[in-house]
C-alpha angles and dihedrals in degrees: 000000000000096000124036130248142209132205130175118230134193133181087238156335097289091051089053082056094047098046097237106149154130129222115220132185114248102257114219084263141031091244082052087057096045100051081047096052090041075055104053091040092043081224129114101255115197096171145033112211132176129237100269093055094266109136116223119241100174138056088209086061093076127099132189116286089007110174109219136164116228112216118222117224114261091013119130086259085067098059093044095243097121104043121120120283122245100198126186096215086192088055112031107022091166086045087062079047104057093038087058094052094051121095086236111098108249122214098195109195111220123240085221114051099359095232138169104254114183119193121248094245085053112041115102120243100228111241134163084285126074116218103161126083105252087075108179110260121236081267105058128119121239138168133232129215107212118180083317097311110115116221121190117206133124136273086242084058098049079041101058091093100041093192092068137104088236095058084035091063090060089059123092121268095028118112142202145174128243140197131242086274097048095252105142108249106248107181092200127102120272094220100063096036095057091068088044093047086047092049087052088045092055113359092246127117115219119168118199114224107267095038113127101223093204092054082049092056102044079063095052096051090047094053089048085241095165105177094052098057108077101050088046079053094048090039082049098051087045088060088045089050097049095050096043097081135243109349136188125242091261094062092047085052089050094053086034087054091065115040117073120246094250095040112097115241113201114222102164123156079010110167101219096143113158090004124151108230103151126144093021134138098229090154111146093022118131108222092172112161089353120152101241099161125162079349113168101230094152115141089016127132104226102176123161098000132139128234098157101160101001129154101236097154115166087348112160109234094161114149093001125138107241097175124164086350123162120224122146123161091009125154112241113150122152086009123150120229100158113158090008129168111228100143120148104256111187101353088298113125124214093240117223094162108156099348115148107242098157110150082015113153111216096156110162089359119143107233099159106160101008121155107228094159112162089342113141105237090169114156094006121138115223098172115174096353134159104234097152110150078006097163096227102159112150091009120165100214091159111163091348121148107245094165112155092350118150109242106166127141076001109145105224088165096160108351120145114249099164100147094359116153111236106166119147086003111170095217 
């Protein structure tokens, strides 16, 4: 069998009642389970029957979490004398008698509608722990209850870490308490478990605004959520380290040494004024808002970074890689961006849409594809640029160089070119 499986077994139906069992993993063949069950009951079993009396003839038969009873050799099981009763009220109605008043659990099928009827003294009261035969399989659906908020996912979902107290509560023995509707009680609060029980659901962690991340990783931790915990520490230092004032380049390595390349560090509202960054790899960190000011970024690979916002007055960019940033409304007079890399990767545009740039040096810089709309690009120099399929829509380009730029398939619909320098322009 290519996945394992467990069942639950019991020497009988009372035990079933009493919740005395052992769980045992599925062998290759029903003679292999049943050595392993004889095993774990320390008995000579000789059969494997569901719940309902039916003996199992098939290994294939045999689902996870399966509840069966083993039957011991020479026990009354065995010679069919204890199984449960199938009465015809219409046809034998002493026989449903007899059968009520025997210690053995009736399930009396009904003339009208032919249904299952337990008795009281032998229905099971549904826990967290599924003793019946009819276990939930990975794919059912089940609803929490969390600090009165009611979630609805699958156990395959809770499942997908299977260290954690949320695949823990599916296993035997462990119990919890419902509510009146059957969604499992979780005193915890629902704000901080959606983004944990989306993280279950995709392995990816996404924190609404608003969303306190150390709340969110207490939860984690709590949860046992292991996976989950060291991008929520390192979103939690970033935070320290925004609200904790101007800070060296030391500082920013030691935040940068423990975070992971792909991870995104949040640096919002970050002081770095004046601070020497260059030759970094600061891919994946949010500097929104930041004050970047006269900031020395040169050499550094910015991809996918945001800077929305942003105070990057007079900040050296020159020979970075600003690839699928994203950067609209920033404030980059007076920035230098000379040999840049802007090009378009995977269909993603650096986006430039309304910065100020006016004075901005982007002289031999590659900004294929790069989204400029209604930015103010007065006074900058783009000297030999490649602005091919540049969106440039609304543009001021008032008294800008554009000597020997590319500018073809480039969409300039309504920018302002009064004074503009378009000599040896590829158009």
């Amino acid at each position: 069998m290519s996945d394992a499986v467990r069942i639950n077994i019991f020497r009988s139906y009372e035990e079933v009642v009493k919740r005395n069992g052992k769980v045992i993993l599925v062998g290759p063949s029903l003679e292999d389970t049943l050595r392993e069950a004889g095993t774990k009951l320390r008995e000579k079993i000789v059969e494997l029957q569901t719940i309902r009396g039916a003996t199992i003839d098939e290994i294939s038969l045999l689902r996870d979490w399966d509840t069966v009873i083993a039957v011991v050799k020479d026990s009354p099981q065995s010679s069919g004398l204890s199984s449960p009763q199938l009465v015809d009220m219409a046809t034998a109605p002493d026989s449903a008698h007899a059968s009520s008043t025997s210690s053995t659990p009736d399930f009396t099928l009904r003339e009208k509608d032919r249904k299952w009827v337990e008795p009281a003294e032998f229905s099971l009261r549904r826990t967290s722990t599924f003793p019946v035969s009819d276990a939930p399989s990975r794919h059912d659906w089940v609803r929490l209850n969390v600090g009165g908020r009611i979630f609805a996912t699958t156990r395959a979902t809770l499942s997908s870490d299977p260290t954690s107290m949320l695949a823990r509560m599916f296993e035997p023995g462990w119990s919890s308490v419902t509510d009146s509707s059957g969604a499992y009680l979780i005193d915890r609060s629902p704000e901080y478990f959606e983004p944990l029980l989306n993280f279950l659901r995709h392995s990816k962690l996404i924190l609404n605004e608003g969303i306190n991340p150390q709340g969110v990783l207490e939860e984690a931790k709590f949860f046992g959520i292991s996976k989950a915990i060291d991008p929520l520490e390192t979103i939690v230092r970033s935070e320290e380290l925004s609200l904790s004032g101007h800070f060296t380049r030391r500082e920013f390595l030691k935040v940068l040494s423990t975070t992971s390349s792909s991870a995104t560090l949040r640096c919002q509202g970050a002081h770095l004024e004046g601070v020497d960054l260059s030759n970094l790899d600061l891919r994946h960190i949010n500097f929104k808002c930041a004050n970047l000011r006269q900031c020395n970024l040169s050499g550094c690979d910015l991809s996918h970074c945001i800077f929305e916002r942003a105070d990057m007055y007079q900040a050296n960019l020159d020979g970075a890689i600003v690839q699928c940033v994203h950067m609209p409304r920033v404030n980059m007079e007076g920035a230098t961006f000379k040999g840049c890399t802007m090009d378009t990767m995977m269909g993603i545009h650096t986006n430039l849409e309304g910065a100020n740039l006016k004075g901005a040096m982007f002289d031999n810089s590659q900004m294929n594809g790069v989204n400029l709309r209604l930015a103010s690009l007065k006074g900058a120099s783009l000297r030999s640029c490649n602005l091919r399929y540049a969106i440039m829509a609304g543009t001021d380009l008032e008294n800008s160089d554009l000597l020997g730029s590319d500018l073809q398939h480039a969409n300039l619909r309504g920018a302002n070119i009064k004074g503009t320098n378009l000599q040896d322009v590829v158009i």
